[in-house]
MIDOSE-1310 file (N, C-alpha, C; in nm, 2 decimals, decimal comma, always signed):
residues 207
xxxx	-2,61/-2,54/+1,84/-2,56/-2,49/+1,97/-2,62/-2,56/+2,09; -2,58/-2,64/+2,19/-2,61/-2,70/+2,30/-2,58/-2,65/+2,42; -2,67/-2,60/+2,50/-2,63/-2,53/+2,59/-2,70/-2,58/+2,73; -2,66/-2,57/+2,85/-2,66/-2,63/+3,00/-2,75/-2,55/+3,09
xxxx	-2,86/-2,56/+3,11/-2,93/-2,45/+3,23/-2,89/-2,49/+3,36; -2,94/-2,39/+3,46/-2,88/-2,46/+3,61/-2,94/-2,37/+3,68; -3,07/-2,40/+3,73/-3,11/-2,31/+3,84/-3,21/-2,38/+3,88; -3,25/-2,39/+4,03/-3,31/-2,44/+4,11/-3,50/-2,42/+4,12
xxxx	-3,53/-2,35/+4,04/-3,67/-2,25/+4,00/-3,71/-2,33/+3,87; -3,84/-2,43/+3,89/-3,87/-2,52/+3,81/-3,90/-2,44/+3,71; -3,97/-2,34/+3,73/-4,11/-2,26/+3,65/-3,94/-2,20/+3,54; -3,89/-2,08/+3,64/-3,80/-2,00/+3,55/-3,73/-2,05/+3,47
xxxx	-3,65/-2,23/+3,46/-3,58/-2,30/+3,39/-3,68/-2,33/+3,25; -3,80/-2,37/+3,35/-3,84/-2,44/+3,18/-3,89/-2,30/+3,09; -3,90/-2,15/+3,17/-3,93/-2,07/+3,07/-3,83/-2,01/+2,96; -3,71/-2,05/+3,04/-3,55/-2,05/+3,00/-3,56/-2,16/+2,88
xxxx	-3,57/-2,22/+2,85/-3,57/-2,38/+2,82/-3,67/-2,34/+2,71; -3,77/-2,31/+2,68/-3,89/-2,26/+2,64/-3,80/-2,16/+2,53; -3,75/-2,05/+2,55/-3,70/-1,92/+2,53/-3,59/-2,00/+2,39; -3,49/-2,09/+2,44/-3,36/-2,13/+2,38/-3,42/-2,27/+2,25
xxxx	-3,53/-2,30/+2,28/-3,56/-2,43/+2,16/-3,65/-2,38/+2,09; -3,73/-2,23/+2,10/-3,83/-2,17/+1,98/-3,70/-2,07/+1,91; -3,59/-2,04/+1,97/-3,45/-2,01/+1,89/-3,37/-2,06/+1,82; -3,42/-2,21/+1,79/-3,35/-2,34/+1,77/-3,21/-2,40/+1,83
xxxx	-3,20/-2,36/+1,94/-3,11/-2,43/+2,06/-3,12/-2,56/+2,07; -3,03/-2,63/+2,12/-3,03/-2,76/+2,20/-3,03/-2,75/+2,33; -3,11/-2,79/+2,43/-3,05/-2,85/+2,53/-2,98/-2,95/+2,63; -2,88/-2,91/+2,61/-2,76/-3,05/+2,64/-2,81/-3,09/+2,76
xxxx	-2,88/-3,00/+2,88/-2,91/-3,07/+3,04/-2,96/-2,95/+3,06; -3,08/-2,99/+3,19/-3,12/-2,90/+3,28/-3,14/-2,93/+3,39; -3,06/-2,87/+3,50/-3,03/-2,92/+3,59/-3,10/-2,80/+3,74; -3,08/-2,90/+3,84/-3,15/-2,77/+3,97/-3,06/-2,75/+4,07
xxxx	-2,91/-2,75/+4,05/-2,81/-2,73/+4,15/-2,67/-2,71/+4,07; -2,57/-2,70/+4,15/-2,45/-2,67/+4,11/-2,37/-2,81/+4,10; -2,38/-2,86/+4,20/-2,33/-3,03/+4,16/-2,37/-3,05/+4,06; -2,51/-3,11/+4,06/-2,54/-3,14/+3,93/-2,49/-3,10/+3,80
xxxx	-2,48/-2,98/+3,82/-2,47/-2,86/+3,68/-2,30/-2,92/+3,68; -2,24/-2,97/+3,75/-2,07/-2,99/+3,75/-2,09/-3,13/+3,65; -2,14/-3,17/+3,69/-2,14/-3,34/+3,67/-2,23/-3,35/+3,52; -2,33/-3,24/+3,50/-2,37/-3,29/+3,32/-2,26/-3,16/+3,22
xxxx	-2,21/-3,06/+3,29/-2,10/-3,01/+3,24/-1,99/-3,10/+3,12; -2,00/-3,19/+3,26/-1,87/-3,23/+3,23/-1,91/-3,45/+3,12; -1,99/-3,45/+3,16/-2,09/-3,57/+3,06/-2,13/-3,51/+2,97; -2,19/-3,39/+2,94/-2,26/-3,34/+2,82/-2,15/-3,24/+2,70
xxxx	-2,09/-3,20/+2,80/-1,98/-3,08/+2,70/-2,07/-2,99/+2,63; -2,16/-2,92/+2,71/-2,23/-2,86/+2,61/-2,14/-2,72/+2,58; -2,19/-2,62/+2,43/-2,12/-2,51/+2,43/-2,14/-2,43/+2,52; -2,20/-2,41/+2,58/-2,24/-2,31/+2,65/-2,30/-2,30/+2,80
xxxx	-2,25/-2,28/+2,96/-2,38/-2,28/+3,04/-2,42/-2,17/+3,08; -2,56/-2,17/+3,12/-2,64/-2,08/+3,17/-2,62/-2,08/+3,36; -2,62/-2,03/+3,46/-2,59/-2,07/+3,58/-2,66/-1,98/+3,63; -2,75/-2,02/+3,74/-2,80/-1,92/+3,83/-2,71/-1,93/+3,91
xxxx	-2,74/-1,77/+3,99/-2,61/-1,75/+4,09/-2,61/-1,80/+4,24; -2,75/-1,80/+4,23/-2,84/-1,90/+4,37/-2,88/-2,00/+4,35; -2,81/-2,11/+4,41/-2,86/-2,23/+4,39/-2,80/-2,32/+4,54; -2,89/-2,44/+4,54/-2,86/-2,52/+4,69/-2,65/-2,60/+4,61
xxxx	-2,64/-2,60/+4,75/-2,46/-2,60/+4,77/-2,43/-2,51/+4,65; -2,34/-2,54/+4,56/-2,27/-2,46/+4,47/-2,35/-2,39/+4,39; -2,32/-2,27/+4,39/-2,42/-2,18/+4,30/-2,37/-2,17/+4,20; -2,39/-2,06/+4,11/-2,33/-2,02/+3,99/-2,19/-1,97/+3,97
xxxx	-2,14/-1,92/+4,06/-2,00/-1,84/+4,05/-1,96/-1,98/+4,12; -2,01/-2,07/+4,19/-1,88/-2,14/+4,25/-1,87/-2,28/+4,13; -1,97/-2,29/+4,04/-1,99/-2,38/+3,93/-1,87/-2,33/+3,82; -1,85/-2,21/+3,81/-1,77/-2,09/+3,71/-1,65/-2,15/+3,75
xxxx	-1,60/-2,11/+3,90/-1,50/-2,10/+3,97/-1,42/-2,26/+3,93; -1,54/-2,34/+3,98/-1,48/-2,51/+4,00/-1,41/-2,53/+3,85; -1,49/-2,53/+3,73/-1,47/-2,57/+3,58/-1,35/-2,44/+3,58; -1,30/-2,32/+3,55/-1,22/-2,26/+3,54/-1,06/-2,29/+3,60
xxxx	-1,10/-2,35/+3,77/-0,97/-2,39/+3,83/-0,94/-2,52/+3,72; -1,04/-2,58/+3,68/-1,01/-2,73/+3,61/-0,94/-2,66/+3,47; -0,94/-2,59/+3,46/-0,89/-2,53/+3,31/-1,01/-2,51/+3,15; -1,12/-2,54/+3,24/-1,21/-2,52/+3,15/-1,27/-2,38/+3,11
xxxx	-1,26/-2,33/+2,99/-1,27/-2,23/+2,93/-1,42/-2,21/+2,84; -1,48/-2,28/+2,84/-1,63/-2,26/+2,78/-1,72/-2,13/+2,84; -1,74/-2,10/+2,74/-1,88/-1,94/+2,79/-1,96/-1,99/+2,91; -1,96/-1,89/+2,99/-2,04/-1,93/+3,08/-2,12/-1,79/+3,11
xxxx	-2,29/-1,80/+3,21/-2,38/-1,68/+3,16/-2,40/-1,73/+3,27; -2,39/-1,67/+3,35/-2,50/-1,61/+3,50/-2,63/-1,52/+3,49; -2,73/-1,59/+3,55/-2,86/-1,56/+3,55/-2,87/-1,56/+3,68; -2,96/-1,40/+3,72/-2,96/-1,36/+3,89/-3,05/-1,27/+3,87
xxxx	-3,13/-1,28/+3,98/-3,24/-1,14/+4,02/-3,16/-1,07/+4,06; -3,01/-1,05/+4,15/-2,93/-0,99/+4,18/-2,79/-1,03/+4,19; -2,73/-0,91/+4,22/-2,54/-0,99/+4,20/-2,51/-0,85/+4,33; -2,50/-0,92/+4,40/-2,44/-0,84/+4,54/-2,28/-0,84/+4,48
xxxx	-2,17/-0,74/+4,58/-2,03/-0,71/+4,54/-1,96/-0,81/+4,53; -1,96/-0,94/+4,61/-1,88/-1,03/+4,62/-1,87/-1,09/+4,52; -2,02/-1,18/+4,48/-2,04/-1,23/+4,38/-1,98/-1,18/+4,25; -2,02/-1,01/+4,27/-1,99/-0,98/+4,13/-1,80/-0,99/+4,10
xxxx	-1,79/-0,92/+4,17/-1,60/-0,92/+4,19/-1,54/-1,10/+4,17; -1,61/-1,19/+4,23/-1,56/-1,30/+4,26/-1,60/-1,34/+4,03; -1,68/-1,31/+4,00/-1,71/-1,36/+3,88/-1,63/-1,27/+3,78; -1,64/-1,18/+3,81/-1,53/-1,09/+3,70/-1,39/-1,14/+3,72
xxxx	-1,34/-1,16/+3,82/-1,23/-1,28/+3,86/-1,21/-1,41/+3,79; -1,34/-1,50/+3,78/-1,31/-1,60/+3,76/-1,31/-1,63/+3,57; -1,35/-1,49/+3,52/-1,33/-1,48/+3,38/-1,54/-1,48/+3,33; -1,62/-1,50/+3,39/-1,75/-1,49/+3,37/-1,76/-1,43/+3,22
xxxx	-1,84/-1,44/+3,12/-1,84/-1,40/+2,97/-1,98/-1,35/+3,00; -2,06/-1,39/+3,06/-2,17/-1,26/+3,08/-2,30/-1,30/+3,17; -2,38/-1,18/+3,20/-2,42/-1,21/+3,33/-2,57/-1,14/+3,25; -2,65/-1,18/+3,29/-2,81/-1,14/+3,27/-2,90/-1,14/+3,41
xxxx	-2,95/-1,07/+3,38/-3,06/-1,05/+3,52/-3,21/-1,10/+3,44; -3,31/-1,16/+3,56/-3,36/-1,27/+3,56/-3,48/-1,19/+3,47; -3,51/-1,05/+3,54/-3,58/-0,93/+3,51/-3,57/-0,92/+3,34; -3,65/-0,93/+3,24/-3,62/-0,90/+3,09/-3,54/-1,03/+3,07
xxxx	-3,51/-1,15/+3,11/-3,39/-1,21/+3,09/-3,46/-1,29/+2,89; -3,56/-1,34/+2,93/-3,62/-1,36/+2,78/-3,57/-1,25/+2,64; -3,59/-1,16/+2,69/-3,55/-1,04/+2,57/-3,37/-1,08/+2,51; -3,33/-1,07/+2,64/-3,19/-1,06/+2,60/-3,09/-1,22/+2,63
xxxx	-3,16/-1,31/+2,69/-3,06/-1,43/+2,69/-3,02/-1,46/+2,53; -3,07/-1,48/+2,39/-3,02/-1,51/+2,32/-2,96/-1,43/+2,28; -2,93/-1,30/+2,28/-2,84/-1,24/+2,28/-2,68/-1,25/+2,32; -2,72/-1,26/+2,48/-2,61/-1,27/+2,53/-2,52/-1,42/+2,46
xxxx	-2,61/-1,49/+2,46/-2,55/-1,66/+2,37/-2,45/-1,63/+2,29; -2,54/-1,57/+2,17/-2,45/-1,56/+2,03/-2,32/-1,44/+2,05; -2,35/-1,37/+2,19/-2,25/-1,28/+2,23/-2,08/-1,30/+2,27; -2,15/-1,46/+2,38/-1,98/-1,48/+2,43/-2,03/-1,61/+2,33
xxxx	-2,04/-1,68/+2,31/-2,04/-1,77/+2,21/-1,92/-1,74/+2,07; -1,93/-1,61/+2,10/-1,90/-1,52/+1,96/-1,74/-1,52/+1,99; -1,73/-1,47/+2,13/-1,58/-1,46/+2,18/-1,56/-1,32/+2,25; -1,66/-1,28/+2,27/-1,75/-1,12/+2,32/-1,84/-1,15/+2,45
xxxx	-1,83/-1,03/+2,56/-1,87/-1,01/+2,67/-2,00/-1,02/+2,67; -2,08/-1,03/+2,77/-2,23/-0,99/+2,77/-2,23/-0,94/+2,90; -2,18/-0,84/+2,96/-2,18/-0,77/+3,06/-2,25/-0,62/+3,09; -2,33/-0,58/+3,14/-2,34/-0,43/+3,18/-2,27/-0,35/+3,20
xxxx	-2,27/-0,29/+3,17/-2,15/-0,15/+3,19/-2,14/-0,11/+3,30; -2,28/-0,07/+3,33/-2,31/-0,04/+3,50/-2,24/-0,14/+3,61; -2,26/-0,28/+3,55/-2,15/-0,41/+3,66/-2,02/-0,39/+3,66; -1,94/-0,32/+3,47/-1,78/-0,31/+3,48/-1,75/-0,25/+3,54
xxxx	-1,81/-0,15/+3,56/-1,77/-0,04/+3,67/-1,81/-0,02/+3,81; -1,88/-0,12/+3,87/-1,93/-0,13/+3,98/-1,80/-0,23/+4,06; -1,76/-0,33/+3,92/-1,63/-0,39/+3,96/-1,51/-0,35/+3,97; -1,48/-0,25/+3,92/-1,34/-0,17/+3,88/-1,38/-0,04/+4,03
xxxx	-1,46/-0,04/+4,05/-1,51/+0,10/+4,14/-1,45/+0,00/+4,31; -1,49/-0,11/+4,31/-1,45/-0,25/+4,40/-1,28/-0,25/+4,43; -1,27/-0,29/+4,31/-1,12/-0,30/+4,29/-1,04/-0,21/+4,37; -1,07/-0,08/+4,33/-0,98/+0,05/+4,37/-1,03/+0,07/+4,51
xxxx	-1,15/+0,04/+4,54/-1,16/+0,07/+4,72/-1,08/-0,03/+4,78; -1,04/-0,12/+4,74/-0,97/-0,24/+4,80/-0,87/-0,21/+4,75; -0,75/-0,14/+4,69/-0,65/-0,12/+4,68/-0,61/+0,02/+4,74; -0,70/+0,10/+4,85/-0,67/+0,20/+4,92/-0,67/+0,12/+5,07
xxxx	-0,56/+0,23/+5,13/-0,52/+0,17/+5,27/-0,62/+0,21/+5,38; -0,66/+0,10/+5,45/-0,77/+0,13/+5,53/-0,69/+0,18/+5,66; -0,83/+0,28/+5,72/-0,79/+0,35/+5,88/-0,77/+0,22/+5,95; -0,81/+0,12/+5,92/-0,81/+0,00/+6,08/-0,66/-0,04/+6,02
xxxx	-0,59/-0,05/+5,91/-0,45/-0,09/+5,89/-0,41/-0,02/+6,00; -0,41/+0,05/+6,07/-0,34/+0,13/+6,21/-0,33/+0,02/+6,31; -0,45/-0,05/+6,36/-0,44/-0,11/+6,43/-0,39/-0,24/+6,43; -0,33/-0,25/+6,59/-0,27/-0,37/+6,64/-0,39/-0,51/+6,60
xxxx	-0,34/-0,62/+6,64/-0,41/-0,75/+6,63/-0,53/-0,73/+6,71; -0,46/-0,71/+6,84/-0,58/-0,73/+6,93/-0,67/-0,60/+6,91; -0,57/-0,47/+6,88/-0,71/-0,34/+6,87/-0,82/-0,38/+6,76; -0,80/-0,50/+6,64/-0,86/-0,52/+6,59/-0,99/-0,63/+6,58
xxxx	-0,95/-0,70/+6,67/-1,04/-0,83/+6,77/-1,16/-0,74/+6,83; -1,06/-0,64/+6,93/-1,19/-0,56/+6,97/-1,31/-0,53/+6,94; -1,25/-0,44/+6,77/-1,30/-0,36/+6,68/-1,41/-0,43/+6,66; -1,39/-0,56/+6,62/-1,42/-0,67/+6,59/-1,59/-0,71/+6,68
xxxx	-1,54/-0,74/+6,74/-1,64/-0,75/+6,91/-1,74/-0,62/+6,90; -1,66/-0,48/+6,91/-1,75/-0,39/+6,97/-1,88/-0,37/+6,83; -1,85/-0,41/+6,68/-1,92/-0,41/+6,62/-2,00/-0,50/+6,60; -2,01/-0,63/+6,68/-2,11/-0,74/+6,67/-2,19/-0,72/+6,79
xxxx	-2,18/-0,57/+6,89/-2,26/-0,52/+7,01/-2,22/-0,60/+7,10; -2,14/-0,62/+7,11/-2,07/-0,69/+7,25/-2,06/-0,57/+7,35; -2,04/-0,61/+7,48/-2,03/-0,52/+7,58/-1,91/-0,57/+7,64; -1,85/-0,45/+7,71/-1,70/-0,41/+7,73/-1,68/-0,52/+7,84
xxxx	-1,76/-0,66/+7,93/-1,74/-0,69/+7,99/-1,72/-0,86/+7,92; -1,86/-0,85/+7,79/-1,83/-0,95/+7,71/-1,71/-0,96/+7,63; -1,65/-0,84/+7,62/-1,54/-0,88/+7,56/-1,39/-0,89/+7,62; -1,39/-0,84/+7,74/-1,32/-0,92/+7,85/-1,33/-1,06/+7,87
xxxx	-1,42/-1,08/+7,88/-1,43/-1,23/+7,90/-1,37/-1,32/+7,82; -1,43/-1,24/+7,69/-1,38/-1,31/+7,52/-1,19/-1,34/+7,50; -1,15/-1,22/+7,51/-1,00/-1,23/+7,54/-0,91/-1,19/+7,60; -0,97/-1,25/+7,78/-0,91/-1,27/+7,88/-0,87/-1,17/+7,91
xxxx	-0,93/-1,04/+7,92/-0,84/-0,93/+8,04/-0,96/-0,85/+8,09; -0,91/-0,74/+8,16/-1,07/-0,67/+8,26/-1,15/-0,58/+8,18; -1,21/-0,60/+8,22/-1,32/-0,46/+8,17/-1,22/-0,37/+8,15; -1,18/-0,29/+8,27/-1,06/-0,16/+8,26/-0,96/-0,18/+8,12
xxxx	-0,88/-0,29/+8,10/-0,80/-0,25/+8,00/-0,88/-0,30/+7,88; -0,99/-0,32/+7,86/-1,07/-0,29/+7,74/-1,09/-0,16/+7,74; -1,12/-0,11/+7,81/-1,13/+0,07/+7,81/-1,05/+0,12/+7,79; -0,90/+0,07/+7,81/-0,83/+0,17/+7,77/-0,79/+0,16/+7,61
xxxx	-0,81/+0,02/+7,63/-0,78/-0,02/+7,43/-0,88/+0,03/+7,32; -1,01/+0,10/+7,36/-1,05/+0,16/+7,31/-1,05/+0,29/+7,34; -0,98/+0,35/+7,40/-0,96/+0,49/+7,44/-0,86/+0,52/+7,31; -0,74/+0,44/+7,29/-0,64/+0,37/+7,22/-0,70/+0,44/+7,06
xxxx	-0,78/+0,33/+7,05/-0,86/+0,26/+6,89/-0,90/+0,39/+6,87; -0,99/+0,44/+6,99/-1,05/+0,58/+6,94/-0,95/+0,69/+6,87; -0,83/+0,69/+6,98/-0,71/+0,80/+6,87/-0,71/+0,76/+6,76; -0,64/+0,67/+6,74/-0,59/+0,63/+6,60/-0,71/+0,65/+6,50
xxxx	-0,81/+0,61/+6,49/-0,90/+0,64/+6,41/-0,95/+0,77/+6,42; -0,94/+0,83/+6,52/-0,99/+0,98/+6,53/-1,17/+1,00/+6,50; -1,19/+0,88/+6,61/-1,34/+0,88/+6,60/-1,34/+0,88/+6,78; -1,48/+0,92/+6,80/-1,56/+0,96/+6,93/-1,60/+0,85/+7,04
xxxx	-1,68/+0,70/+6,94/-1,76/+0,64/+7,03/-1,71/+0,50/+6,93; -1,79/+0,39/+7,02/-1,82/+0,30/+6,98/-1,90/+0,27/+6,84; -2,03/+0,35/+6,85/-2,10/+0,38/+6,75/-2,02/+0,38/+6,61; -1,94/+0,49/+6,67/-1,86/+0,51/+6,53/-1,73/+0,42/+6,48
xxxx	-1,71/+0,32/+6,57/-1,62/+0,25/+6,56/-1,69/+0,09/+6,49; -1,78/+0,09/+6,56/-1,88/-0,03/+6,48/-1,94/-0,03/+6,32; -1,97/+0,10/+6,30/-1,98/+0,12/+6,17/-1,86/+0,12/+6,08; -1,77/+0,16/+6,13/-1,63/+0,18/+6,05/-1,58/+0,04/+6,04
xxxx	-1,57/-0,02/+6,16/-1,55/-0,18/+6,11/-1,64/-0,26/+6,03; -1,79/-0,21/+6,02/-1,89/-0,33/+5,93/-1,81/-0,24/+5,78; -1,80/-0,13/+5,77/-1,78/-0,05/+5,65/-1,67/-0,13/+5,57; -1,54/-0,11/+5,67/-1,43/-0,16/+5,58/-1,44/-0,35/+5,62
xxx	-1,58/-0,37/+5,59/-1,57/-0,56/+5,62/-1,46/-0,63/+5,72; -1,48/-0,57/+5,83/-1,37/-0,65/+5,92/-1,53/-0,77/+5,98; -1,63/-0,71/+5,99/-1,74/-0,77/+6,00/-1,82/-0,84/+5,92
């Protein structure tokens, strides 16, 4: 079995590296970036990569993402101290075969190997469902769907703390009829203040 490391963390790769050849692994390349990790991918053919999800230019999920649009189908294993929602949604997306945290990752990387290697997941349960939980908030209709273009520019504005004069300025009309377009915003959402209009836009990511 020949497999690809890729993470930017000298110490953590070679303890990676360390972990997969007292298992009797090969390692096809070890690399400290996502380019690179593209380019011995594709010179080494190893079975398998390992990909941190952080790395300088292309990380892990955009290393997944690039070989997958190419039609490459080989196991691929993300290794992360964390996986924020995007990441995670964007890798459940791009077909990811399994994901390990950096925490315990010794205990369970050969695991996960012989896992999708196998033609089997190496995913947390706690992640399938943190992605499926994703999915369905993003397939419910948001309160800002109410608003117009511009009531959403606003929205936009008033949640990055702009003031009602900066954002006149921003697109071109007075203070006054910004006041009224959030007098406006305020109905339709059926909220009070700005306050609450700021949060509501970082909430449903217009921010």
């Amino acid at each position: 079995m020949r497999v690809l490391i890729a993470d930017d963390h000298p110490f953590l790769r070679a303890g990676v590296e360390a972990v997969l050849c007292d298992a009797g692994l090969e390692i096809a390349a070890s690399v400290d970036d996502g380019d690179a990790a593209l380019a011995a991918i594709a010179r080494e053919d190893p079975d398998v990569a390992i990909l941190d999800v952080r790395m300088p230019g292309t990380g892990g999920v955009g290393v997944l993402q690039a070989i997958r649009t190419a039609g490459d189908l080989r196991p691929v294993i993300l290794l992360t101290a964390e996986l924020d929602d995007a990441n995670l949604l964007a890798a459940m997306k791009a077909g990811v075969e399994g994901i390990v945290f950096k925490h315990g990752a010794e205990k369970r990387l050969i695991d996960a190997i012989r896992i999708v290697t196998s033609g089997d997941t190496y995913i947390d349960r706690a992640l399938t469902e943190r992605a499926m939980q994703l999915v369905q908030d993003k397939a419910r209709p948001s309160p800002l769907d109410a608003l117009t273009a511009r009531e959403r520019q606003i929205s936009v504005e008033v949640a990055r703390g702009k003031r009602n004069r900066d954002i006149a300025d921003l697109v071109g009309m007075t203070e006054g009829s910004i006041k009224v377009y959030l007098h406006n915003i305020y109905g339709k959402l059926g909220i009070e203040n700005r306050t609450e209009l700021a949060i509501l836009a970082i909430e449903e990511g217009l921010v």
